[in-house]
C-alpha positions as CSV (number, residue, x, y, z in Angstrom):
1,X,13.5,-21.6,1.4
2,X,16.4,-22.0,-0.4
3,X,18.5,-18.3,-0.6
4,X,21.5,-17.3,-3.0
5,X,24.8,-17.2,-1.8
6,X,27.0,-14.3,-2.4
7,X,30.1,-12.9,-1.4
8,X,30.6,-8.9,-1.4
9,X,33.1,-9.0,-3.8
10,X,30.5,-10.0,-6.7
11,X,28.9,-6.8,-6.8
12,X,28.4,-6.1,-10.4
13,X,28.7,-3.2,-12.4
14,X,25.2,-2.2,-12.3
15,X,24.2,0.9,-10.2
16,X,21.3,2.6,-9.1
17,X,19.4,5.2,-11.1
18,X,21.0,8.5,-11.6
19,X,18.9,10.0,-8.6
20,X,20.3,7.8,-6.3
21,X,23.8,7.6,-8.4
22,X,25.1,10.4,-6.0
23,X,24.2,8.0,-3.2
24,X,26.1,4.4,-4.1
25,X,28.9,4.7,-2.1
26,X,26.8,4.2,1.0
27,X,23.9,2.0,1.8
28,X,20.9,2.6,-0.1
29,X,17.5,2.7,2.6
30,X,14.2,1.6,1.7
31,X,11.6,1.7,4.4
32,X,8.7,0.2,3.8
33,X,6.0,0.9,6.3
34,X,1.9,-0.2,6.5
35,X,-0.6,-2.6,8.9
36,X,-0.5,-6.4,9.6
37,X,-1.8,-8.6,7.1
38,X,-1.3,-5.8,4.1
39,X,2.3,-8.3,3.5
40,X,4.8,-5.7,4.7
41,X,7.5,-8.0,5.7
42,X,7.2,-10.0,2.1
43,X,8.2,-6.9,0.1
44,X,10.9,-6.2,2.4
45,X,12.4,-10.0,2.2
46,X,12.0,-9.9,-1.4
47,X,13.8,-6.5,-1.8
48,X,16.2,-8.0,0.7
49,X,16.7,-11.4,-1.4
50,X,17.3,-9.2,-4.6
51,X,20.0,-7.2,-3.0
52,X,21.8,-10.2,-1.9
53,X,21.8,-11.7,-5.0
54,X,23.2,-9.3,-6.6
55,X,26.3,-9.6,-3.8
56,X,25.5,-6.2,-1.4
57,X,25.6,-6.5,2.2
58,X,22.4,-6.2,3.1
59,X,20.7,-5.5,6.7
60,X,17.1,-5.8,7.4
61,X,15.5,-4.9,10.6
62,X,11.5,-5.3,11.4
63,X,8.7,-5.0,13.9
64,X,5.9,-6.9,13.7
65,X,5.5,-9.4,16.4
66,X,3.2,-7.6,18.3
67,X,1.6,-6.4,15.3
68,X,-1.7,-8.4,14.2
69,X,-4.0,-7.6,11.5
70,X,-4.3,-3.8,11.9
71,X,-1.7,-3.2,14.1
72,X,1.5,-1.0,12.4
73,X,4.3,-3.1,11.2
74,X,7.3,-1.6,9.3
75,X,10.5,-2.6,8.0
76,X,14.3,-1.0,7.4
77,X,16.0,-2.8,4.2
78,X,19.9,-1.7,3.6
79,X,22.4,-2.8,1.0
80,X,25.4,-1.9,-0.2
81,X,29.3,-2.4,-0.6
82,X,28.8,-2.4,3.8
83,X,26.6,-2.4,5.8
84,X,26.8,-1.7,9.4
85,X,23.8,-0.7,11.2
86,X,20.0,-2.6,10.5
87,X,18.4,0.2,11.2
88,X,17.6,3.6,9.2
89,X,18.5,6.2,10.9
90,X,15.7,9.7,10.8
91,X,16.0,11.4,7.5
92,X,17.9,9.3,6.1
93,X,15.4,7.3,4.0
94,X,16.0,6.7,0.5
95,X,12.6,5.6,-0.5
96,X,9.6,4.9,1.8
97,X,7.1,2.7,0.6
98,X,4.2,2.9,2.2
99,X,1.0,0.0,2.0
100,X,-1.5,2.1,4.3
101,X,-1.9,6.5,3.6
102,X,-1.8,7.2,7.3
103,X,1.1,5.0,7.9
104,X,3.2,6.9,5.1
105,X,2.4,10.1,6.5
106,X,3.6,8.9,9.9
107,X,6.9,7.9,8.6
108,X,7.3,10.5,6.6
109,X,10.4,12.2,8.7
110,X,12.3,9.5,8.0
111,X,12.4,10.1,4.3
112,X,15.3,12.3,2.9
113,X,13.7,15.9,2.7
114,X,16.0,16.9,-0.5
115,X,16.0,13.8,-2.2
116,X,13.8,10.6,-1.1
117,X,11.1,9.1,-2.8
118,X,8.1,8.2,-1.5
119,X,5.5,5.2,-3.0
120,X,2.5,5.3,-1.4
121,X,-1.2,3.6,-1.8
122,X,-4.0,5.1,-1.1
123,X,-5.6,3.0,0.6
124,X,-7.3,4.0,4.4
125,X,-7.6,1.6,7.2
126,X,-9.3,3.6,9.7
127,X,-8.8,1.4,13.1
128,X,-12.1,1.0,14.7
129,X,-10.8,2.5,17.8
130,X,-10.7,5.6,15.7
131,X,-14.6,6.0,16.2
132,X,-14.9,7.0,19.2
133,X,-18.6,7.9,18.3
134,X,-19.8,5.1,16.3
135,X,-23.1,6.6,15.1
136,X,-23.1,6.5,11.1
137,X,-21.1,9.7,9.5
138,X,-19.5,11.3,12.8
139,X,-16.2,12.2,12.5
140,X,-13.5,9.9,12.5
141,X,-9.9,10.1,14.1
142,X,-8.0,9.8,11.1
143,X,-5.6,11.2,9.4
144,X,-7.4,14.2,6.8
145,X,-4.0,15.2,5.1
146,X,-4.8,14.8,1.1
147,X,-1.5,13.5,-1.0
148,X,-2.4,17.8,-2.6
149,X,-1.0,18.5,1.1
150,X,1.6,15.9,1.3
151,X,3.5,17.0,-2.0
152,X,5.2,20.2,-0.4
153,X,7.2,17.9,1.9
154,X,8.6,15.3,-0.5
155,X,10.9,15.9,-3.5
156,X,9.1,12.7,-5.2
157,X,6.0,11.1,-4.3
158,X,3.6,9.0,-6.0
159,X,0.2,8.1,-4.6
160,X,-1.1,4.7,-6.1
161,X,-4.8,3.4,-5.8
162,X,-2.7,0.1,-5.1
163,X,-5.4,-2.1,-3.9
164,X,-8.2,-0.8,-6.5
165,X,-5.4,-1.9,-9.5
166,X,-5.4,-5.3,-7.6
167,X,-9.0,-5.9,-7.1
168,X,-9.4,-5.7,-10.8
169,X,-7.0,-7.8,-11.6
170,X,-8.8,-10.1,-9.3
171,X,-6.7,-10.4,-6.4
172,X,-7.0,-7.4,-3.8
173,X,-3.7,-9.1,-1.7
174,X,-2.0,-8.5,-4.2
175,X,-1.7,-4.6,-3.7
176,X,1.7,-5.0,-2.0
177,X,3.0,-6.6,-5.5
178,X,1.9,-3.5,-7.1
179,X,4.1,-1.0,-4.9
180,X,7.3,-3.5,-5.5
181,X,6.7,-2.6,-9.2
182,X,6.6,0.7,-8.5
183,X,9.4,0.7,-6.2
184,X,11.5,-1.2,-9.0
185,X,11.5,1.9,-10.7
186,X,13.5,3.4,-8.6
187,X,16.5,1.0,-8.3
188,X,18.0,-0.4,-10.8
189,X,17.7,-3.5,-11.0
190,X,16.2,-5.9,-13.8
191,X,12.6,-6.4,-14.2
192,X,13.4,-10.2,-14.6
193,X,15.3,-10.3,-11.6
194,X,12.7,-8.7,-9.3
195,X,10.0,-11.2,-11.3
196,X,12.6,-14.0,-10.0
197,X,12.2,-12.8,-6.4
198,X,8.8,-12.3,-6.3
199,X,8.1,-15.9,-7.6
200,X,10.5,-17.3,-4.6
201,X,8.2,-15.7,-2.2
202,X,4.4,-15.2,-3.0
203,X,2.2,-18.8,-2.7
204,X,2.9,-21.0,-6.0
205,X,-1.0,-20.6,-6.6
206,X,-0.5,-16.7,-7.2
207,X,2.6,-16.6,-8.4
208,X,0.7,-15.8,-12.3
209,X,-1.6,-12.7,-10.7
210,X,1.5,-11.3,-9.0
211,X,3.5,-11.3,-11.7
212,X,1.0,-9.0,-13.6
213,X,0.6,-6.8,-10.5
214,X,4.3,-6.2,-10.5
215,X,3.9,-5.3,-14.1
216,X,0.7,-2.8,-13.7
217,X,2.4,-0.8,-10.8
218,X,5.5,-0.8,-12.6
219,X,3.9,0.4,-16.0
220,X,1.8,2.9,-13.5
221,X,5.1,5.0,-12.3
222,X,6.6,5.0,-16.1
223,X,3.5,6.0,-17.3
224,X,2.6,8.8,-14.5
225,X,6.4,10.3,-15.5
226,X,5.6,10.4,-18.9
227,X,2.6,12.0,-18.7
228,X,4.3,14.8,-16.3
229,X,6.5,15.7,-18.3
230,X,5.4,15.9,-21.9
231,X,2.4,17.8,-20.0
232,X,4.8,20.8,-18.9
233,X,6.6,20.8,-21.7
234,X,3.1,21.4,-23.8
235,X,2.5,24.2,-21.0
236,X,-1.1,22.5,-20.5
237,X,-3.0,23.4,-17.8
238,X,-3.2,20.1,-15.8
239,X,-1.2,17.2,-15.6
240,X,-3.6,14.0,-16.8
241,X,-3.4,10.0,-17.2
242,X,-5.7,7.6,-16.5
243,X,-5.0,8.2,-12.8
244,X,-3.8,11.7,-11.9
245,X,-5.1,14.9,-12.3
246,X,-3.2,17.9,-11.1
247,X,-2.2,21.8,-11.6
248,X,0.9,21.6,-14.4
249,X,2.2,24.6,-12.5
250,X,2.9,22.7,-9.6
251,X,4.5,19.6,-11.6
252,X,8.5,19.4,-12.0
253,X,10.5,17.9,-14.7
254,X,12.1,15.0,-12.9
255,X,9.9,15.5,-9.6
256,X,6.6,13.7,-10.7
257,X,3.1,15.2,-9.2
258,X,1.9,13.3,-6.3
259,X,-2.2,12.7,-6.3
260,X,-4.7,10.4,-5.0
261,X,-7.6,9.1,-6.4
262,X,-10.8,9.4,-3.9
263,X,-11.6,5.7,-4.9
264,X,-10.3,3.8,-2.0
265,X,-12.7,6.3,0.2
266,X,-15.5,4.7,0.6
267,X,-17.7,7.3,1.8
268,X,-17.3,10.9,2.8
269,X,-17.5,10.4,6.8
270,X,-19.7,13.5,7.5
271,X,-22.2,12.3,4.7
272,X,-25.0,9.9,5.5
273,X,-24.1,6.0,4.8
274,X,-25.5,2.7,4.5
275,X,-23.6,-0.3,5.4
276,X,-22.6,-3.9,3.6
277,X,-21.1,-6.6,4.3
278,X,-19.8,-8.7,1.6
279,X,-18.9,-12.2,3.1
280,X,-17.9,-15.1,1.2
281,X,-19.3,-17.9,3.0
282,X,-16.0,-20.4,1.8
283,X,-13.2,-18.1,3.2
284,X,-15.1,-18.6,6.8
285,X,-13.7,-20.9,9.1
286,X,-16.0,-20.7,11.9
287,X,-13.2,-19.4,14.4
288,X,-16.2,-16.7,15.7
289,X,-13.8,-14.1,16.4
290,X,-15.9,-11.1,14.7
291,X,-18.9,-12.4,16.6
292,X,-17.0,-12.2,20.0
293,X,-15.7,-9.0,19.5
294,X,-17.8,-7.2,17.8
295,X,-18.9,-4.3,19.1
296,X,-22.7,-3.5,18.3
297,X,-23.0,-7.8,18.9
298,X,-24.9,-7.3,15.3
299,X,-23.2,-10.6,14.1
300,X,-24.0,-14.4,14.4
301,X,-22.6,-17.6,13.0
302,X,-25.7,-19.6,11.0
303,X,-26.4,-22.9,10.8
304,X,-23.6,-24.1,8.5
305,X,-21.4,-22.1,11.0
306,X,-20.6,-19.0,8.8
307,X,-20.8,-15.6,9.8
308,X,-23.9,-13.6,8.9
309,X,-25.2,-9.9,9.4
310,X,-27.8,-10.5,11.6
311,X,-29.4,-7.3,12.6
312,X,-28.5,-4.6,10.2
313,X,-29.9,-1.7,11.9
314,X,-27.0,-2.3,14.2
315,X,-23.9,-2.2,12.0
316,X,-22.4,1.0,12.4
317,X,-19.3,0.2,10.0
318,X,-16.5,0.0,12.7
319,X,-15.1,-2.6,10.3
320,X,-13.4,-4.2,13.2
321,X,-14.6,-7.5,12.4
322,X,-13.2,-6.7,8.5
323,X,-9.7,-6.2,10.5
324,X,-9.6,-9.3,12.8
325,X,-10.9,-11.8,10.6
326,X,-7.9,-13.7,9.7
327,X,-8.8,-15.4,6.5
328,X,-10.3,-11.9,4.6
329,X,-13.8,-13.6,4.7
330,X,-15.2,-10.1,5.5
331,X,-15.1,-7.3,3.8
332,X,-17.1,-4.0,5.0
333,X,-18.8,-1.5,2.0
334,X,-19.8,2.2,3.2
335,X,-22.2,3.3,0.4
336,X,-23.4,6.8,0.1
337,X,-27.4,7.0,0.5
338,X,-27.9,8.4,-2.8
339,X,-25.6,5.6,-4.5
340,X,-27.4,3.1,-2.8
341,X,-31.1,3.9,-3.5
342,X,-29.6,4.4,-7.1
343,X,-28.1,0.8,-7.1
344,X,-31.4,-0.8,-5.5
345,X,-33.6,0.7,-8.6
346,X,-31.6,0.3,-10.8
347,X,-30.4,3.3,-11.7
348,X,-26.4,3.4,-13.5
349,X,-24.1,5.8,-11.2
């Protein structure tokens, strides 16, 4: 792929947002931090490709070899007038953008306690080796903080049902595209320009969906600091959009709330679930891996050599084979009880 030359003396005039203004004369660090397969590296080669058009130095160190679907991956983008080191130092994080909740909270101490930002979907890939009792609604090994409990260690935060904004705009990869419009917000650089990066780097076929996603996150951020602040100044009782919903009294001018909608849960773990596999039969490519490795040996390929639940009653929702398929043919649903005898007779939520 073709990249733009530029020399460090082309830096142009433009700067970073006034939060970060303080900042320019060093590097400005953006660690961006989630699982394999969410499309980690992309945003950090796109941020990187931006930079360097726009003649910083830039430095950009990853980890993700031994990382497959699943695994953690994470990424440490610097630019500036010079750059010396690759690697963010503890701390010293500008932004974090995080594609996975547990992932952002395990980062977390590299983020600048007084003045980083930190991006963050909401999204919750609980690894199967998580449930170490795999009876449906024991407790799982995962990380219970709520983004309430996150927002007294972070002097901005925003939590984003990312992949839910995606999914309806048809498109649940596209989540990551989302985040890079949120995280545009907080540099300053054009929304053309980021567009431009973006279309250099997603498939050609998808370049049209992630182009709106990079508009719907970035029109989610302006939209959540809007609402903040007219809210305090009215002296309301809550802070309320379309997607937050917080005490004003623990809102900031300037310091947005931080909230999570329970959407991307799929289920309360200590409530009773059913399980459902939603497979589309022209994703598969017979490679058989969920059937090999699953645990409850509840799957099967059929006759046209595409995977298939075949004994129910087994499933226990592990969503391992969800995790290792490697063309997203599977996709694992935990429905409460109630919601599903509702759904099967027909009864509206």
């Amino acid at each position: 792929m073709n990249r733009p030359t530029a020399s460090s003396g082309s830096i142009e005039s433009a700067r970073l947002r006034p939060a970060a203004a303080a900042r320019a004369r060093g590097p400005m660090n953006v660690l961006i931090v989630g699982v394999g397969g969410q499309g980690v590296i992309m945003v950090s080669k796109a941020l990187a490709w931006l930079a360097q058009s726009k003649g910083y130095q830039v430095k950009q160190s990853e980890v993700h070899g031994m990382a497959k679907r699943g695994g953690t991956v994470f990424s440490h983008v610097r630019f500036g007038p010079q750059v010396w080191s690759p690697t963010i130092p503890q701390g010293e994080a500008d932004i974090l953008v995080a594609l996975e909740w547990a992932e952002g909270l395990r980062w977390l101490s590299f983020l600048k306690p007084d003045s980083g930002i930190f991006i963050c979907d909401t999204k919750r890939i609980v690894p199967p080796f998580a449930c170490l009792n795999r009876r449906p609604g024991a407790p799982l090994r995962y990380s219970r903080e709520t983004p309430a409990e996150v927002r007294a260690h972070v002097a901005e935060g925003y939590a984003i049902d990312a992949t839910r904004m995606a999914e309806e705009l048809g498109n649940e990869r596209a989540a990551n595209v989302v985040l890079i419009g949120a995280l545009s917000t907080a540099l300053d650089f054009p929304a053309e320009d980021w567009e431009k990066a973006l279309s250099a780097f997603v498939p050609k076929k998808t370049i049209s969906v992630n182009l709106d996603a990079f508009r719907v996150g970035r029109n989610w951020i302006t939209e959540a600091r809007g609402a903040d602040t007219v809210t305090e100044a009215r002296g309301a009782d809550t802070v309320t959009n379309a997607r937050t919903a917080l005490p004003a009294a623990e809102a900031r001018v300037g310091v947005p709330a931080i909230e999570a909608p329970a959407a991307n849960i799929p289920a309360p773990v200590e409530s009773p679930y059913s399980v459902r596999l939603e497979i589309t039969p022209q994703w598969c490519k017979s490679c058989d891996i969920c059937v090999k490795l699953c645990p409850e040996r509840c799957l099967r390929l059929n006759q046209e050599r595409v995977v298939e639940l075949a004994q129910p009653d087994k499933c226990t929702g592990c969503r391992l084979c969800e995790l290792l398929c490697p063309d997203f043919a599977i996709k694992v649903h935990l429905d409460a009880v109630g919601d599903t005898v509702a759904t099967a007779r027909g009864i509206a939520p």
